[in-house]
Steps between C-alpha positions, in 0.01 A plus 500: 500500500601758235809547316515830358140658404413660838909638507466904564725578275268377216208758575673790370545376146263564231259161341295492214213386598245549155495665147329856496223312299455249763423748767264704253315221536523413893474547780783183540621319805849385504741441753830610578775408783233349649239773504155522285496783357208666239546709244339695263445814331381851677345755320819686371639174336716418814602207634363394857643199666306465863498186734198294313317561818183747537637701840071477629486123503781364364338336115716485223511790313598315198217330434290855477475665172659835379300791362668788337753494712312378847550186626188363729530274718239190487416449852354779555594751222761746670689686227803606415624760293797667413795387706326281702250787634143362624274699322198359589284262758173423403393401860622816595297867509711725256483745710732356755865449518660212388696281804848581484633178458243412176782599201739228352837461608732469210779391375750701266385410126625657173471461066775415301513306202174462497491298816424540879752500720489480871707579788423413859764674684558842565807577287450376200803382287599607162209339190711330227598678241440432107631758274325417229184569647571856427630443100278532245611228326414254717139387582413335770266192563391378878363120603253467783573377849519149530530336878783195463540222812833599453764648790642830321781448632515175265319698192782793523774169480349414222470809284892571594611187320534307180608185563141429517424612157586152263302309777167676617473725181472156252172627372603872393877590456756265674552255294787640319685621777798340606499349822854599635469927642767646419686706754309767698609832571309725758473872406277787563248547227330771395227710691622352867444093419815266559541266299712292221498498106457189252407387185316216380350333183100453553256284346277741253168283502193688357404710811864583532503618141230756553686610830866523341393612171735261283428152330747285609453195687787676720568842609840633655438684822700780689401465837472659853323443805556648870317535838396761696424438859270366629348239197504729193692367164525687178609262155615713215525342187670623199391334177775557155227688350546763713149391721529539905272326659536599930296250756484681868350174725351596789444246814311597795475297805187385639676314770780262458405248252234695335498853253366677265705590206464681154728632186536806319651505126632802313571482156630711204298347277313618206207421632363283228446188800284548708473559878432155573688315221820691619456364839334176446829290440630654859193382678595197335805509666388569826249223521777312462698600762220504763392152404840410633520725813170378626659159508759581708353564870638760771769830494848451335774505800598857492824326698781309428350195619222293309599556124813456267560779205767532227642818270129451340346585791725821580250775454252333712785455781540881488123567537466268776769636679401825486137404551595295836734836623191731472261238678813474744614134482781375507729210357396626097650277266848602345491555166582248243 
């Protein structure tokens, strides 16, 4: 039975479900809440998202091909144009009308941050919201879509806290962290994400020296992270040379104990790393952490019952709670 994916109240959120690159080169099947959805590209660089279903006989449209723009199905080549418009039915005398019911339904899909991000309800909630998308002095550098056997309800846990950090993050930058958290303090952050400030002193191995830009074998970090419902987390880091390094992770459900998830980094760099150096170390980190969460089976208790926190664990009590209040169940846990 499910816990939470199939919830209403999760269908009019926004998920990123690929990279803009990725569905340049699609069509792609993925699946959301549940649903298997395609997507790809239309002829005026817009995002379709469509049940991965060909409405004549049913074949998955993701495993057809794309050609400027018009996706065709491989059954019996149908295709699709912009918005999900048949254009065309080979079987079929031109001259004739096409059946009614022969265009895609769709689902609501937008671009932003060089992602796709789909909606399946009808009133779609706010995107989130990264200022420095919009200052030049940032840059900023996208990972592909990766599917992880991992609830997101566990992966946005995960990303909220730091106890973690000295024990799953051995091989990149936890060593030299201390293992006590000091006291947590809830407070709105910036552009709409809740959240709680801290500061820590990192390991600086070699891939972390490219990332932070000094040569120590330990860096002093300023640091933020918050949520925004439903499974979004933005990181901002604040290096002493005057580097910020922001991390917006992004989990979308598949179903309960499976999602897809991807980062975004913006930096104010000076662009002498590259692309994939500057994001390297954080994929690093993230193998990490799903090498863990795979191990651990089923959906966090969004209720009091089932697990124990501390002060550590306050931001991810706040989520939870107001995760468990939109999905409309009761008996959240208090915070710590």
């Amino acid at each position: 039975m499910a816990v939470f994916y199939d919830n209403p109240a999760l269908r009019d959120h926004w998920y990123a479900l690929a990279t803009e690159a990725q569905l340049r080169a699609g069509p792609l099947a993925r699946t959301l809440l549940g649903e298997s959805l395609v997507l790809y590209m239309d002829p005026d660089g817009k995002p379709v998202a469509s049940p991965d279903r060909c409405p004549h006989r049913e074949a998955p449209l993701s495993a057809g091909h794309v050609s400027d723009g018009v996706l065709v199905c491989p059954y019996h080549g149908w295709s699709f144009g912009q918005g999900g418009q048949c254009i065309r039915i080979p079987s079929a005398n031109p001259s004739m009308p096409l059946p009614r019911n022969s265009h895609l339904s769709r689902f609501q899909a937008t671009l932003r941050y060089g992602l796709v991000w789909v909606c399946l309800g009808d009133v779609p909630q706010a995107l989130p919201q990264i200022a420095q998308d919009d200052d030049a002095a940032f840059r900023r550098i996208n990972s592909p879509v990766e599917h992880w056997r991992a609830s997101a309800v566990r992966m946005t846990d995960n990303f909220l806290d730091i106890a973690h950090f000295p024990w799953v993050h051995t091989g990149t930058f936890g060593n030299s962290q201390r293992t006590q958290v000091e006291r947590i303090e809830l407070e709105a952050l910036d552009d709409g994400f809740f959240g709680y400030r801290y500061e820590v002193e990192a390991e600086n191995p070699l891939g972390a020296k490219l990332v932070s830009g000094q040569s120590e074998s330990t860096v002093h970090r300023r640091m933020s992270t918050g949520y925004m419902l439903p499974f979004a987390v933005r990181s901002t880091i604040h290096y002493e040379t005057g580097l910020v390094h922001i991390i917006l992770m992004l989990s979308a459900p598949v179903d309960d104990v499976n999602s897809n998830f991807t980062f975004v980094v913006w930096r104010n760099d000076d662009f002498r790393v590259s692309a994939e150096e500057a994001i390297e170390f954080d994929r690093m980190i993230g193998a990490e952490d799903k090498l863990m969460l795979e191990r651990i089976p089923g959906v966090l208790p969004l209720t009091a019952r089932g697990v124990a926190s501390t002060q550590s664990d306050k931001a991810s009590t706040a989520w939870r709670i107001q995760l468990a209040r939109m999905l409309g169940i009761e008996q959240a846990d208090p915070p710590a």
